[in-house]
Phi, psi and omega in degrees: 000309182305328189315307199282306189297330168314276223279355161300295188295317196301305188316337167299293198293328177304301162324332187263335173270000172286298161301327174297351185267332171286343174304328178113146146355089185294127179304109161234032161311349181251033181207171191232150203273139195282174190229121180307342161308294197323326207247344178303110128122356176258146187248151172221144146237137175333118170262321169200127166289164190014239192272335184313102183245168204261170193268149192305347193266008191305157181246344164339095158203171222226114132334101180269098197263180199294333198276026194076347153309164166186175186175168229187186182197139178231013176072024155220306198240160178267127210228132174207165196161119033119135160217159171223129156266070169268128152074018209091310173307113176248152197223123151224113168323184201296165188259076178287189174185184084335140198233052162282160194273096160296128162273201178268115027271326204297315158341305178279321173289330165297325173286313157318316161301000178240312161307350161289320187307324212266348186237023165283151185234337180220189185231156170208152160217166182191126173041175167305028150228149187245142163241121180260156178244167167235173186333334145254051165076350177301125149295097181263339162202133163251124155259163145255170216272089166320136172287157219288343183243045140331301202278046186292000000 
């Protein structure tokens, strides 16, 4: 039963980035495309998967380590993996994780949130926040630059 509702709320959450995609192209004249100088070494936390924003206290956040790595807290389990930045372009390699057993809600927002990460393709900053996209150019997680010891 916990199983369905989990595929339910993701499935919410899918539906829900269908729709932001159908609004059309997000304006990014006003950011800059991020540099893997910019983000190595740097830690965020999440302000909103799509339009959907989190509550400020998320303990959620994502890590850039200097070796291409990155690893992470997704608010039940710790998530790690390989990324590449060129030019903008973002590649984050296969996803490992952890499986401890979430309830509801977190369940669900760890699963939008890592399905938000797996399907960004680019990166942009301004001041301390980074927004990632996916192919079409749509904002799938916004962040702010987490204090360091946000990031544990």
């Amino acid at each position: 039963m916990k199983a369905s509702v989990g595929f339910i709320f993701f499935m919410l959450f899918l539906a829900g980035l269908a729709l932001v995609n159908l609004k059309g192209l997000e304006n990014r004249s006003d950011t800059n495309i991020a540099s893997a100088a910019e983000i190595v070494g740097s830690a965020w936390q999440p302000t909103h998967i799509g339009e959907m924003r989190l509550e400020k206290e998320t303990p959620m956040f994502l890590k850039f380590d200097t070796d291409e790595r990155f690893t992470g807290f997704s608010g039940c389990n710790r998530f790690f993996g390989t990324f590449r930045l060129v030019d903008g372009a973002l590649e984050f390699g296969p996803l490992g994780s952890t499986s401890k057993a979430c309830p509801e809600p977190e369940n669900s927002f760890e699963l939008s949130f890592l399905a938000a990460l797996q399907s960004a393709r680019s990166l942009s900053s301004s001041d301390d926040r980074l927004t990632m996209y996916d192919e079409k150019a749509v904002a799938v997680v916004r962040y702010i630059r987490a204090q360091q010891g946000d990031a544990r």
